[in-house]
PyMOL Python script that loads the backbone (N, CA, C, O; Angstrom):
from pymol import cmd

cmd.read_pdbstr("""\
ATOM      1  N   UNK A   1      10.280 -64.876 -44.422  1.00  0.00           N
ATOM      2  CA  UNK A   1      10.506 -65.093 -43.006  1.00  0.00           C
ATOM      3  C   UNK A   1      11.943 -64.720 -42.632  1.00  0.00           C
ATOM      4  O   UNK A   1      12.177 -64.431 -41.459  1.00  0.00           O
ATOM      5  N   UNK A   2      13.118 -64.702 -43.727  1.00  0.00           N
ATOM      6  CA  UNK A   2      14.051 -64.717 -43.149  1.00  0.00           C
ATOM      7  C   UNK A   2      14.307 -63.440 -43.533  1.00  0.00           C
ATOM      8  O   UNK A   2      15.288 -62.918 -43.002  1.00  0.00           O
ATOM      9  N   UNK A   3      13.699 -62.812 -44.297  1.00  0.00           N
ATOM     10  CA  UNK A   3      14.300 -61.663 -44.405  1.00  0.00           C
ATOM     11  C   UNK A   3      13.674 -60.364 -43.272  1.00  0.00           C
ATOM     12  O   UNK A   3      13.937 -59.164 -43.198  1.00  0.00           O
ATOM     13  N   UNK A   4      12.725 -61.278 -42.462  1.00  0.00           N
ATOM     14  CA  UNK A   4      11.721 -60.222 -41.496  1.00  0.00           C
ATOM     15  C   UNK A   4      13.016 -60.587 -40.247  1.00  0.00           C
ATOM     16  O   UNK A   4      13.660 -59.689 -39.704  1.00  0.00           O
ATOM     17  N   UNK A   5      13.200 -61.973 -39.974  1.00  0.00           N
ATOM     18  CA  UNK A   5      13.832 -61.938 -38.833  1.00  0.00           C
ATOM     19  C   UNK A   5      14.848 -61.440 -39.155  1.00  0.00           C
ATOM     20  O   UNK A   5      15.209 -60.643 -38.289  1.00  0.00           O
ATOM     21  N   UNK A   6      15.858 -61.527 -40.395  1.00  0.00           N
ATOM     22  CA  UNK A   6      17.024 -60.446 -40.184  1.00  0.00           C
ATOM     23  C   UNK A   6      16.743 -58.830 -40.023  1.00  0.00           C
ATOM     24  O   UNK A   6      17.567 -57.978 -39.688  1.00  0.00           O
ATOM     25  N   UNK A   7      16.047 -58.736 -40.188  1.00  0.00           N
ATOM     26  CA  UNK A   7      15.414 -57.024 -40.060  1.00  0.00           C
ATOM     27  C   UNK A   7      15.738 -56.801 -38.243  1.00  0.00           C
ATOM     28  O   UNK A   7      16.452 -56.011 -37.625  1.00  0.00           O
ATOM     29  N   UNK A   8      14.989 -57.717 -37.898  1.00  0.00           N
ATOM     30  CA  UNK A   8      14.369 -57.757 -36.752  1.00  0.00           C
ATOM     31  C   UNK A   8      15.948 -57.653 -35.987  1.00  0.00           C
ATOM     32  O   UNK A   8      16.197 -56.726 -35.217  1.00  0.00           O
ATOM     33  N   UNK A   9      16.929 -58.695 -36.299  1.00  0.00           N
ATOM     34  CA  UNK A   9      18.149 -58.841 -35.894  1.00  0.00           C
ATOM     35  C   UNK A   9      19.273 -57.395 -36.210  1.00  0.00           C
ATOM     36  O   UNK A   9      20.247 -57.009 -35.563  1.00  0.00           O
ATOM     37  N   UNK A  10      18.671 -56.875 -37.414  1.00  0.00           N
ATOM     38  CA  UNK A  10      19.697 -56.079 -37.385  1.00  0.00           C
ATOM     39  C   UNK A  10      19.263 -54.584 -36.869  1.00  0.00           C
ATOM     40  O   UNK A  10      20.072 -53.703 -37.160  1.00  0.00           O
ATOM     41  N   UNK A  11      18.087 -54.176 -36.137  1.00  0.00           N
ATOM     42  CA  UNK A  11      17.509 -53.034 -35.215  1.00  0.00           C
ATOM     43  C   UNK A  11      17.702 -53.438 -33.994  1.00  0.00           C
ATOM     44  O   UNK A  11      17.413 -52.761 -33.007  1.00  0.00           O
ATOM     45  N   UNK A  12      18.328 -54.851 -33.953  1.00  0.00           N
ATOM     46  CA  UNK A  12      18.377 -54.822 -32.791  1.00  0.00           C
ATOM     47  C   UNK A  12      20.160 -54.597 -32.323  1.00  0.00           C
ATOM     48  O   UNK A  12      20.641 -54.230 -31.251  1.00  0.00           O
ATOM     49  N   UNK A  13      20.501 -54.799 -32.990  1.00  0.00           N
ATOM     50  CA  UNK A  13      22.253 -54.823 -33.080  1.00  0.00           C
ATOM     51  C   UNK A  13      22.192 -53.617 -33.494  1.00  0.00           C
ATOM     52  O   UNK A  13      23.329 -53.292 -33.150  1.00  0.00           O
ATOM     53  N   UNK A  14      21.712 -52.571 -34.022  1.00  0.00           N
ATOM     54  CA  UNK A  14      21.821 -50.865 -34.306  1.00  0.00           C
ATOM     55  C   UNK A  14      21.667 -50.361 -32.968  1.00  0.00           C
ATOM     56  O   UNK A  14      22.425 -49.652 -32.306  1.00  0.00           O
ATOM     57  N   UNK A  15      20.320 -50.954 -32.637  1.00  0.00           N
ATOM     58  CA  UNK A  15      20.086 -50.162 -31.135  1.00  0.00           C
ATOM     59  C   UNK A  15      21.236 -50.441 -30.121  1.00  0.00           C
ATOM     60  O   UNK A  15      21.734 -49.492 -29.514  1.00  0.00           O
ATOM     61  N   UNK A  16      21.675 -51.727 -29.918  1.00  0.00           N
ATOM     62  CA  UNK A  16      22.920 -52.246 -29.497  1.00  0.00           C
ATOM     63  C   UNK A  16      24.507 -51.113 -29.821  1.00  0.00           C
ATOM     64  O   UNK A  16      25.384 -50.846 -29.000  1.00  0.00           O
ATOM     65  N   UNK A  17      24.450 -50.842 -30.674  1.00  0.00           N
ATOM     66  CA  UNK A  17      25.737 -50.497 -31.356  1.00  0.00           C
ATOM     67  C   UNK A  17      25.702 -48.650 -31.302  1.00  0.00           C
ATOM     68  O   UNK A  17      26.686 -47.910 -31.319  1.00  0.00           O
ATOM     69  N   UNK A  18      24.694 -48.375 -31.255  1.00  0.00           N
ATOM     70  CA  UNK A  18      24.180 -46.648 -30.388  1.00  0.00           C
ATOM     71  C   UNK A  18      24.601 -46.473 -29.123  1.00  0.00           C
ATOM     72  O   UNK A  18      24.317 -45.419 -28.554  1.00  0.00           O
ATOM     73  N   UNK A  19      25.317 -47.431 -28.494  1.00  0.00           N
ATOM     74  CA  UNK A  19      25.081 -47.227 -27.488  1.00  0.00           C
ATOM     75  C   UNK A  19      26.599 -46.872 -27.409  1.00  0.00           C
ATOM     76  O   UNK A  19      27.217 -47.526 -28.248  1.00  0.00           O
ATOM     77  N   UNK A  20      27.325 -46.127 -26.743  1.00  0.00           N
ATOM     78  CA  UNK A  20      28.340 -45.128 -25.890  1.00  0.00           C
ATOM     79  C   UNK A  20      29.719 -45.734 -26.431  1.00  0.00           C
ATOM     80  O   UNK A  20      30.100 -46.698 -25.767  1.00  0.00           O
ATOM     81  N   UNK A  21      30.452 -45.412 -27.377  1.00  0.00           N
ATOM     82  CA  UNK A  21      31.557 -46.524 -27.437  1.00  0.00           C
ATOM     83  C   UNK A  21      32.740 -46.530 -26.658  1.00  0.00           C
ATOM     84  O   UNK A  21      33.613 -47.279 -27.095  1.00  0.00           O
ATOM     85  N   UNK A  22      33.061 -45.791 -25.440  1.00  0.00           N
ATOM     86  CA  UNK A  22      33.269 -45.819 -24.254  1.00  0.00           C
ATOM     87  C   UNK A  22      32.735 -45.953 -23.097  1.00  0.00           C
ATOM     88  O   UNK A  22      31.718 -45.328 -22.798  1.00  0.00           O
ATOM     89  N   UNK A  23      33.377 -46.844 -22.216  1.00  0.00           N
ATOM     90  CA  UNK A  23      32.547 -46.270 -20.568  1.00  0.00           C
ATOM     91  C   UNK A  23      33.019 -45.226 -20.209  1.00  0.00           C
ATOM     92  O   UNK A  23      34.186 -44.943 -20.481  1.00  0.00           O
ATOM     93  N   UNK A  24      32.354 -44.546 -19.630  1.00  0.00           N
ATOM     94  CA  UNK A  24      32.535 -43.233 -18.634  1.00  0.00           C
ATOM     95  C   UNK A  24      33.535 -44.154 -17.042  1.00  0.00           C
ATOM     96  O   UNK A  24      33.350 -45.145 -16.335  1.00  0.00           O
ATOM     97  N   UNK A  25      34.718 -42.894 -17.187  1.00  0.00           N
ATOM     98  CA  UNK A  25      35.651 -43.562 -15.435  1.00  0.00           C
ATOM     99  C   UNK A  25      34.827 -44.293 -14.564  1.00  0.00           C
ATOM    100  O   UNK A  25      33.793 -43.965 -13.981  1.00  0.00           O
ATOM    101  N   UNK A  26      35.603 -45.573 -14.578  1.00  0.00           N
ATOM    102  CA  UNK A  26      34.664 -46.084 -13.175  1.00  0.00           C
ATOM    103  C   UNK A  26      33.620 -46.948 -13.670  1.00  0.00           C
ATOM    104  O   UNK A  26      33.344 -47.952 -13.014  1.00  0.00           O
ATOM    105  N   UNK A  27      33.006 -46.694 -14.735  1.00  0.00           N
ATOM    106  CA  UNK A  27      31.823 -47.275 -15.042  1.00  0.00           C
ATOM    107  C   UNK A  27      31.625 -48.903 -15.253  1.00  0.00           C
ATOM    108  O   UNK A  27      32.498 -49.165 -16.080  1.00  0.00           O
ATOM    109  N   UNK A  28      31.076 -49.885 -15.002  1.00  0.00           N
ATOM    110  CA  UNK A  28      30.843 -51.064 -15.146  1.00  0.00           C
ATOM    111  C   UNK A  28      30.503 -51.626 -16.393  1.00  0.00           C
ATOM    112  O   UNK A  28      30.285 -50.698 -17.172  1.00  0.00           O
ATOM    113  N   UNK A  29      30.367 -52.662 -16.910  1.00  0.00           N
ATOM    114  CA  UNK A  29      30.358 -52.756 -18.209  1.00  0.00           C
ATOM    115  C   UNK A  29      28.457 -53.524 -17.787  1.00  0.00           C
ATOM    116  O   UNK A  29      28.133 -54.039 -16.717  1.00  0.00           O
ATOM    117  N   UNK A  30      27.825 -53.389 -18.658  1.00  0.00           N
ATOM    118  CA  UNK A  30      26.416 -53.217 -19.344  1.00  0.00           C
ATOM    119  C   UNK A  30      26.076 -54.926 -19.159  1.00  0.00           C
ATOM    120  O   UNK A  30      27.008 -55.677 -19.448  1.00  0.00           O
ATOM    121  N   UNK A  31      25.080 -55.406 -18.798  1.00  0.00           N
ATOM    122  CA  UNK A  31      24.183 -56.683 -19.006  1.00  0.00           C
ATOM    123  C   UNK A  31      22.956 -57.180 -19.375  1.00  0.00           C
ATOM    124  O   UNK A  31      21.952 -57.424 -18.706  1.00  0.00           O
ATOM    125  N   UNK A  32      23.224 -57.303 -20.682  1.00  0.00           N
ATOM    126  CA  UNK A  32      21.534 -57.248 -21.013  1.00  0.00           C
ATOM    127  C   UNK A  32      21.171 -58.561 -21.173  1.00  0.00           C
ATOM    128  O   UNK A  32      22.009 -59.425 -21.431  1.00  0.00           O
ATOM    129  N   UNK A  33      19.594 -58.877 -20.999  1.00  0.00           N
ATOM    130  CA  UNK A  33      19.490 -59.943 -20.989  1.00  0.00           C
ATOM    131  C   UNK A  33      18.042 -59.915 -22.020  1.00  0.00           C
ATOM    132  O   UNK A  33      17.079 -59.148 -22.033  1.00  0.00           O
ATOM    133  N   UNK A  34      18.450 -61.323 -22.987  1.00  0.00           N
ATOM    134  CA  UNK A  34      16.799 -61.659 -23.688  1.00  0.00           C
ATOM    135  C   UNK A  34      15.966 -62.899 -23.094  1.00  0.00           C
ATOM    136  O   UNK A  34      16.206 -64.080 -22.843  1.00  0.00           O
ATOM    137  N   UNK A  35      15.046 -62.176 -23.013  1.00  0.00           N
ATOM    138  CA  UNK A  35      14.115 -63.216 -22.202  1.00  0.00           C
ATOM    139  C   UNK A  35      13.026 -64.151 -22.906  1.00  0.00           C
ATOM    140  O   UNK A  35      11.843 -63.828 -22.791  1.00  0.00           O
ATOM    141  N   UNK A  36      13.385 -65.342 -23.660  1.00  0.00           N
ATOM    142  CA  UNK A  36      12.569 -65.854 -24.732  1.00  0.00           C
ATOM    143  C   UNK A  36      11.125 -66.736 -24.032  1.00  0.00           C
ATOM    144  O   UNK A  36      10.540 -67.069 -23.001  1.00  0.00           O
ATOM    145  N   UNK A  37      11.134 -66.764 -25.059  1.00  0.00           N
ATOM    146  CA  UNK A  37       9.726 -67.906 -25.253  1.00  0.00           C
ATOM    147  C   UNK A  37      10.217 -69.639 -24.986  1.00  0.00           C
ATOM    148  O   UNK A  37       9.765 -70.629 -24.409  1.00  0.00           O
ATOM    149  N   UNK A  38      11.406 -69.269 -25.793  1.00  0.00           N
ATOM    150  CA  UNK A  38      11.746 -70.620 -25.718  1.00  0.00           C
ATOM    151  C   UNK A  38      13.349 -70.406 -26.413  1.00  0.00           C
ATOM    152  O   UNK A  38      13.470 -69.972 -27.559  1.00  0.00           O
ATOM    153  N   UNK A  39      14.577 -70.783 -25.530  1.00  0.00           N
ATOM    154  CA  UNK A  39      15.902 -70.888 -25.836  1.00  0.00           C
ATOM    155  C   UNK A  39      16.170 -71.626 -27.027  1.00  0.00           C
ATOM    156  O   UNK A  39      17.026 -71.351 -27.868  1.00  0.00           O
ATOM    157  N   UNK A  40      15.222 -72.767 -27.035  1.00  0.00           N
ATOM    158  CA  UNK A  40      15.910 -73.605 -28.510  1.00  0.00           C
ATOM    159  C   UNK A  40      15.096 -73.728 -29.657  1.00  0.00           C
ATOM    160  O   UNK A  40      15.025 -74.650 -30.470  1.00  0.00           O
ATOM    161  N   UNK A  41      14.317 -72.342 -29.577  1.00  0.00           N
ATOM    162  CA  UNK A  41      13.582 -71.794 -30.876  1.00  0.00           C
ATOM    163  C   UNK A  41      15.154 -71.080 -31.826  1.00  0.00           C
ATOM    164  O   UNK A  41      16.017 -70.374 -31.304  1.00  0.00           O
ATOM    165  N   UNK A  42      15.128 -71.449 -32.993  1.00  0.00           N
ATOM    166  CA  UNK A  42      16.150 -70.709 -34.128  1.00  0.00           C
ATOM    167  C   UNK A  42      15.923 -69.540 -33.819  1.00  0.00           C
ATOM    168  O   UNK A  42      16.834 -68.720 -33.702  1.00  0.00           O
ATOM    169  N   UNK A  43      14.584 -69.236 -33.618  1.00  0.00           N
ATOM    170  CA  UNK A  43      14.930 -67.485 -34.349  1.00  0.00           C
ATOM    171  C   UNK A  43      15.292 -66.786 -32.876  1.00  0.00           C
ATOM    172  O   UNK A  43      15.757 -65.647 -32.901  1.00  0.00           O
ATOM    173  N   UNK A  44      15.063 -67.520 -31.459  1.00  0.00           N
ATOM    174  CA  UNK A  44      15.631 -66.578 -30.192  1.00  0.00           C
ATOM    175  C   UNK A  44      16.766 -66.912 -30.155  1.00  0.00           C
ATOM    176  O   UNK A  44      17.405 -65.978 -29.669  1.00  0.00           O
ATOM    177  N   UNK A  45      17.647 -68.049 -30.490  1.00  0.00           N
ATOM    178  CA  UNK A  45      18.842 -68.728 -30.849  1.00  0.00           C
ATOM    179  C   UNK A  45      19.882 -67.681 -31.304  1.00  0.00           C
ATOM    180  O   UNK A  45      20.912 -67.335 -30.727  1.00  0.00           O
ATOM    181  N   UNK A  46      19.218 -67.140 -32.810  1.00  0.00           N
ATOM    182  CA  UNK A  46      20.063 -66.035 -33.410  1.00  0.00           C
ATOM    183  C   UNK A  46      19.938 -64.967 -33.077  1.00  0.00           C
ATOM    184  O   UNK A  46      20.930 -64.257 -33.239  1.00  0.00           O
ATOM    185  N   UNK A  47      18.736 -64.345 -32.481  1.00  0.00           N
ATOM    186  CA  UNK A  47      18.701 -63.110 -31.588  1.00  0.00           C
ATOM    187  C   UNK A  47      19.425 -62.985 -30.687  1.00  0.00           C
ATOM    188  O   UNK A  47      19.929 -61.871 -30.550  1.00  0.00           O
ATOM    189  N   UNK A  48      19.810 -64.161 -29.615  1.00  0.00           N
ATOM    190  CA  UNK A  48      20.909 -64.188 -28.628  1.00  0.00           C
ATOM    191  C   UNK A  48      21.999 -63.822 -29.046  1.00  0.00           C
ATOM    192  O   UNK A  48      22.750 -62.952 -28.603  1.00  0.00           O
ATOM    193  N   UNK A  49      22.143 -64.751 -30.259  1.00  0.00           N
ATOM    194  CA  UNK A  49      23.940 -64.945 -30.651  1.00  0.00           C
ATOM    195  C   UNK A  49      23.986 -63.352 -30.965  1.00  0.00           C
ATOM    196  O   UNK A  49      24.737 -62.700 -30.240  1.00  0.00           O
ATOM    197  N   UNK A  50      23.256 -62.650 -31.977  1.00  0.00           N
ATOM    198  CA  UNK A  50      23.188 -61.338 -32.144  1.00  0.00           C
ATOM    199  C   UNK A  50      23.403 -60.452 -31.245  1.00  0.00           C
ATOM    200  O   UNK A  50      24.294 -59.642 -31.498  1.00  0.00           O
ATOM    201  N   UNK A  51      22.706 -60.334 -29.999  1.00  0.00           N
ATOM    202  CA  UNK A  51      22.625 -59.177 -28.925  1.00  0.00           C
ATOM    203  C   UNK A  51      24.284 -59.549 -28.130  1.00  0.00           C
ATOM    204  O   UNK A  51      24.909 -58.544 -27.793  1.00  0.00           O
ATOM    205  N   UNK A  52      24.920 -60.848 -27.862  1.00  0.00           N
ATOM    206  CA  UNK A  52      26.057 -61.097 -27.481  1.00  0.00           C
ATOM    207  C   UNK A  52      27.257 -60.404 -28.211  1.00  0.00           C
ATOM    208  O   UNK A  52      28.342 -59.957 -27.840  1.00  0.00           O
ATOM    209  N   UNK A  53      26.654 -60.498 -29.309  1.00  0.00           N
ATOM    210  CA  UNK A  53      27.894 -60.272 -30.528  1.00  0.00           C
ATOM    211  C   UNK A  53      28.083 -58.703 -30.380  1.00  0.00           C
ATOM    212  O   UNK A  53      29.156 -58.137 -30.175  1.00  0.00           O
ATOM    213  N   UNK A  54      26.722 -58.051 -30.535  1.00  0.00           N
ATOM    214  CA  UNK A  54      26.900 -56.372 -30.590  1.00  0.00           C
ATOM    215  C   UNK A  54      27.480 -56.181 -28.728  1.00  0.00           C
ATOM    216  O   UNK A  54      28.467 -55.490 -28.473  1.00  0.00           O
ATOM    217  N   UNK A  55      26.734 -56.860 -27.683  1.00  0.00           N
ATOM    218  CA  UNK A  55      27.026 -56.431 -26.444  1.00  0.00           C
ATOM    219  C   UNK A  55      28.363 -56.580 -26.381  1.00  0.00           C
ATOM    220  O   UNK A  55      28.893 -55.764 -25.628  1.00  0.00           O
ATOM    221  N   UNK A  56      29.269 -57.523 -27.038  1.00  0.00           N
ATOM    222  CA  UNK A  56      30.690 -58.007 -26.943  1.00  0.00           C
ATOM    223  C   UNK A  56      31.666 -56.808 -27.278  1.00  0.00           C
ATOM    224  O   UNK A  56      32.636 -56.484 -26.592  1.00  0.00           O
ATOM    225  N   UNK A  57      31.193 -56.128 -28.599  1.00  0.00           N
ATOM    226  CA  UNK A  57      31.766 -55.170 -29.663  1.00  0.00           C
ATOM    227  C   UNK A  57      31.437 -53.754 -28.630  1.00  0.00           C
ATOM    228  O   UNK A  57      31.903 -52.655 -28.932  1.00  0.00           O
ATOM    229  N   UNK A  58      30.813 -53.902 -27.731  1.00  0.00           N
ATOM    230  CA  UNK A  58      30.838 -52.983 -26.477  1.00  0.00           C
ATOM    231  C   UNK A  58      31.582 -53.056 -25.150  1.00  0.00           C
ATOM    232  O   UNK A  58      31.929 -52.199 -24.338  1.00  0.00           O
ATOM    233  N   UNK A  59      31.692 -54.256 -25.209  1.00  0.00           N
ATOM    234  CA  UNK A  59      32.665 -55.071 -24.035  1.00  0.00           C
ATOM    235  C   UNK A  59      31.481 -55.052 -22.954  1.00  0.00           C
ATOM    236  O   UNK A  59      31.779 -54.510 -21.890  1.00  0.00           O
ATOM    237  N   UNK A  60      30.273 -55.528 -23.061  1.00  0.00           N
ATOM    238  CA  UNK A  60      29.105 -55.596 -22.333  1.00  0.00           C
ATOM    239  C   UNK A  60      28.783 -57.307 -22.581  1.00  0.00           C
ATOM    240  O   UNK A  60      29.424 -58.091 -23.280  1.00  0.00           O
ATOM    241  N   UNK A  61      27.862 -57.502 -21.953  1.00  0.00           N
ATOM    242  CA  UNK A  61      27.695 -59.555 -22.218  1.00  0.00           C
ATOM    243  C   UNK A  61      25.769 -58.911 -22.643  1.00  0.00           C
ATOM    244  O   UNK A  61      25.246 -57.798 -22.688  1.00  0.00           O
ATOM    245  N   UNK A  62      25.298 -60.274 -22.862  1.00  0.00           N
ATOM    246  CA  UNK A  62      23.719 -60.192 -23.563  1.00  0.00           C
ATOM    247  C   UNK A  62      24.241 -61.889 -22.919  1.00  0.00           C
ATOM    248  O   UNK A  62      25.255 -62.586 -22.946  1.00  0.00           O
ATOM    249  N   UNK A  63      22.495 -61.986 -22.238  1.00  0.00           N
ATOM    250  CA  UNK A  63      22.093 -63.337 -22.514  1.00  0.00           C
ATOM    251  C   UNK A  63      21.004 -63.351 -22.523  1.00  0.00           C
ATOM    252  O   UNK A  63      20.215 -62.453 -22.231  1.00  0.00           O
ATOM    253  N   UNK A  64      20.705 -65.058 -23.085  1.00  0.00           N
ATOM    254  CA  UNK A  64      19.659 -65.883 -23.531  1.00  0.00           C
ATOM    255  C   UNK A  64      19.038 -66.273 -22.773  1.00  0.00           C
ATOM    256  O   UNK A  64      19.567 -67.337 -22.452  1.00  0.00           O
ATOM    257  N   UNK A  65      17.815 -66.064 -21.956  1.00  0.00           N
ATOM    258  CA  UNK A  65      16.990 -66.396 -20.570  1.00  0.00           C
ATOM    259  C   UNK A  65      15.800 -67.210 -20.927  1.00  0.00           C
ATOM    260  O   UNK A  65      15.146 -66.639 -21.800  1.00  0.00           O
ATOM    261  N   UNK A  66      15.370 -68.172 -20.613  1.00  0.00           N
ATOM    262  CA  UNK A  66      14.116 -68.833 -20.524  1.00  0.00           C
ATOM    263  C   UNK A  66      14.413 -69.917 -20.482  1.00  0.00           C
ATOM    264  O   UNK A  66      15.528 -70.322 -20.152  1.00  0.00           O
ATOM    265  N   UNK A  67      12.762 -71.109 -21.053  1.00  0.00           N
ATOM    266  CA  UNK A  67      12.735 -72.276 -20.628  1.00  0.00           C
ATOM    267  C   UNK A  67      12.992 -72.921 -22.227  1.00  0.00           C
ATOM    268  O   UNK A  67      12.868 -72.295 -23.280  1.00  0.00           O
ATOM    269  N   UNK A  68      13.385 -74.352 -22.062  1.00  0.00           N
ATOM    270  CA  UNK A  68      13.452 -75.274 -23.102  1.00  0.00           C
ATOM    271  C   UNK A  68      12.142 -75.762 -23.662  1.00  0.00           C
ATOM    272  O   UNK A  68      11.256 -75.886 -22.815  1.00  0.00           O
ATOM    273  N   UNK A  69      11.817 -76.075 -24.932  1.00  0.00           N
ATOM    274  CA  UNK A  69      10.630 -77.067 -24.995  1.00  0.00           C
ATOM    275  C   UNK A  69       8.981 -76.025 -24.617  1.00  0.00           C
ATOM    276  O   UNK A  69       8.770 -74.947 -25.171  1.00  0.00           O
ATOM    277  N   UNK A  70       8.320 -76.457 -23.925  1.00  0.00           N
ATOM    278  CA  UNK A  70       7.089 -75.829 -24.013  1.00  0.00           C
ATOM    279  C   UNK A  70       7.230 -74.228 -23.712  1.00  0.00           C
ATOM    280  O   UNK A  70       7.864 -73.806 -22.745  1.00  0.00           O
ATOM    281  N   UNK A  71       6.557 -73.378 -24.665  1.00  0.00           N
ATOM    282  CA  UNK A  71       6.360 -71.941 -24.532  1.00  0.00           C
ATOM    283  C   UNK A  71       5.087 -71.598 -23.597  1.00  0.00           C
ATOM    284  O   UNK A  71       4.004 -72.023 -24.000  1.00  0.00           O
ATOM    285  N   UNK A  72       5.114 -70.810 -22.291  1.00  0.00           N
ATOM    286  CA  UNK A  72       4.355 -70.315 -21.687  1.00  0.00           C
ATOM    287  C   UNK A  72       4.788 -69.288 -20.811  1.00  0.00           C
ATOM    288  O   UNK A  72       5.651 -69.650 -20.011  1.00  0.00           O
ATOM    289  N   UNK A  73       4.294 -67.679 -20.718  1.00  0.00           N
ATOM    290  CA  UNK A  73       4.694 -67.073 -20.804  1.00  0.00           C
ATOM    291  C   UNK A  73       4.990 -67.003 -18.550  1.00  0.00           C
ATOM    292  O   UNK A  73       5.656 -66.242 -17.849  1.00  0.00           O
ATOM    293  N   UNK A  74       4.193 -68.070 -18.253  1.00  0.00           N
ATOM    294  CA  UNK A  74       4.753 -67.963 -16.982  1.00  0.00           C
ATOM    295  C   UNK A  74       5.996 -68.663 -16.919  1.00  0.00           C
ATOM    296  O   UNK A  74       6.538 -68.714 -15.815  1.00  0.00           O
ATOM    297  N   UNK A  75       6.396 -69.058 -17.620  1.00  0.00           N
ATOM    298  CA  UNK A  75       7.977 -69.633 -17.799  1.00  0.00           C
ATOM    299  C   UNK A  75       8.704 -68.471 -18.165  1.00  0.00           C
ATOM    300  O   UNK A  75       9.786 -68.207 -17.641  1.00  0.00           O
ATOM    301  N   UNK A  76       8.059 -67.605 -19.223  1.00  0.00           N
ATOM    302  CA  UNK A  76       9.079 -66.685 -19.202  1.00  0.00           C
ATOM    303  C   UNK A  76       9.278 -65.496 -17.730  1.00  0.00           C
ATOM    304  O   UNK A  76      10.219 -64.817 -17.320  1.00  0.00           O
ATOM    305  N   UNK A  77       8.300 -65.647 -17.422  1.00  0.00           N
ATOM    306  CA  UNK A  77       8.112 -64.895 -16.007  1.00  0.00           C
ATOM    307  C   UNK A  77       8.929 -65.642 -15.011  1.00  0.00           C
ATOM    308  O   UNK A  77       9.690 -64.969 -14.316  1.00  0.00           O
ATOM    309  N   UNK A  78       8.895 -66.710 -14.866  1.00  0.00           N
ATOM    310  CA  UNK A  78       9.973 -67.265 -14.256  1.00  0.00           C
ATOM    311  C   UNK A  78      11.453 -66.936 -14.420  1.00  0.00           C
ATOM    312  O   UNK A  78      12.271 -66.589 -13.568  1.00  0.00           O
ATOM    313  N   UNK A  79      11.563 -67.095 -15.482  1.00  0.00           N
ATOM    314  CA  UNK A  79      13.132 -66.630 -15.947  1.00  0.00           C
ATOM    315  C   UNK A  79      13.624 -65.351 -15.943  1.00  0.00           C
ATOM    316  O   UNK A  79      14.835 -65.132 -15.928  1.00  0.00           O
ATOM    317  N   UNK A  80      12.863 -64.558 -15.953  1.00  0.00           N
ATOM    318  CA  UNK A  80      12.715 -62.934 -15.401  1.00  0.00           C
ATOM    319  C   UNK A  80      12.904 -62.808 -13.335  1.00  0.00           C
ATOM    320  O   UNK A  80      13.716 -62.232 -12.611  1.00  0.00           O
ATOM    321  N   UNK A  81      11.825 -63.577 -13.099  1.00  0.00           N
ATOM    322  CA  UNK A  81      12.207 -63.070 -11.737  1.00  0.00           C
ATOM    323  C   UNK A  81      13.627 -63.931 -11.293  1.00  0.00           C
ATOM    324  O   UNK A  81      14.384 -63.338 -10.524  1.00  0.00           O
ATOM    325  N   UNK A  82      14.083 -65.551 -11.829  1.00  0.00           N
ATOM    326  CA  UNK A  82      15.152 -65.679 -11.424  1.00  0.00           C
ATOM    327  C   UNK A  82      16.061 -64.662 -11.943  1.00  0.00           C
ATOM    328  O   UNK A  82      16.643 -64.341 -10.907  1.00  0.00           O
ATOM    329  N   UNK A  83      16.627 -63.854 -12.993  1.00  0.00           N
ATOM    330  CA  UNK A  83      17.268 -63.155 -13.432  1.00  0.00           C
ATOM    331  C   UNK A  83      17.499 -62.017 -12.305  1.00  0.00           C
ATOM    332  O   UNK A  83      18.623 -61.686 -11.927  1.00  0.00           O
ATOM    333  N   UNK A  84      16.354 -61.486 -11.841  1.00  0.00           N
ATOM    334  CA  UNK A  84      16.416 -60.409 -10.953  1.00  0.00           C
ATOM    335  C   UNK A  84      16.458 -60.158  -9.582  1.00  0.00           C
ATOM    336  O   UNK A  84      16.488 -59.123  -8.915  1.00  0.00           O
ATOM    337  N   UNK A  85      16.450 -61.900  -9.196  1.00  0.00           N
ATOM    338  CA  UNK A  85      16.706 -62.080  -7.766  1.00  0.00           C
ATOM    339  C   UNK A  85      18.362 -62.887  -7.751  1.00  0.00           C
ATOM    340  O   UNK A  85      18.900 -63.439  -6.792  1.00  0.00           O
ATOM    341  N   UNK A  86      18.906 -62.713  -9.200  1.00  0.00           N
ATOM    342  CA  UNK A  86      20.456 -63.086  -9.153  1.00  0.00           C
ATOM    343  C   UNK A  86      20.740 -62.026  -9.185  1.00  0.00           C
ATOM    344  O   UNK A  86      21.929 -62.278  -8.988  1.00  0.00           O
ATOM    345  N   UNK A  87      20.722 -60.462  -9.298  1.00  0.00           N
ATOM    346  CA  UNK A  87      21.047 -59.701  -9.602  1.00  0.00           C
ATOM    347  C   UNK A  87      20.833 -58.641  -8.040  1.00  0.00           C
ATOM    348  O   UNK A  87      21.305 -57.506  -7.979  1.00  0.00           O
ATOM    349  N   UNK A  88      20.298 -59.079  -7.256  1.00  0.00           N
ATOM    350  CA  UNK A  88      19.699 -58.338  -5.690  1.00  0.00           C
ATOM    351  C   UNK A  88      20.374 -58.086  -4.959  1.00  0.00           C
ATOM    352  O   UNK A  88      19.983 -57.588  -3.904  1.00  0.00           O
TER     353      UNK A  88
END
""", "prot")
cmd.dss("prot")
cmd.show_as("cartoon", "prot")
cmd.util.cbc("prot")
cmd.orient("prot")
């Protein structure tokens, strides 16, 4: 298990770390966001801390989006459309 989720963690910090190691003039710095199942699951826990860490080493932010406690994916839909009506 732990050696699948570090897999999992470290394609995701590659794909992260591909990305431009400058901004282009002018350019804004990058916001990505993970949208879990559940925030105080371990393994979206370390995926966060992960995508922050590579988005940081870009000078970009990553966050951790969803609900606490029960997993349902209209919660995660929730946390998606608040995300994108903070962003309007």
């Amino acid at each position: 298990m732990k050696r699948h989720l570090f897999s999992r963690l470290l394609s995701a910090a590659g794909l992260l770390c591909g990305l431009p190691l400058g901004l282009p003039a002018g350019a804004e710095p990058l916001q990505f966001a993970l949208i879990a199942k559940r925030v105080d699951h371990p393994f979206f826990i370390q995926a966060g801390e992960g995508c922050a860490e590579a988005a940081q080493a870009q000078s970009d932010t990553c966050l951790l989006l969803g609900a606490a406690g029960l997993e349902h994916f209209r919660l995660q839909n929730q946390a998606l459309e608040q995300a994108l009506r903070a962003i309007a």
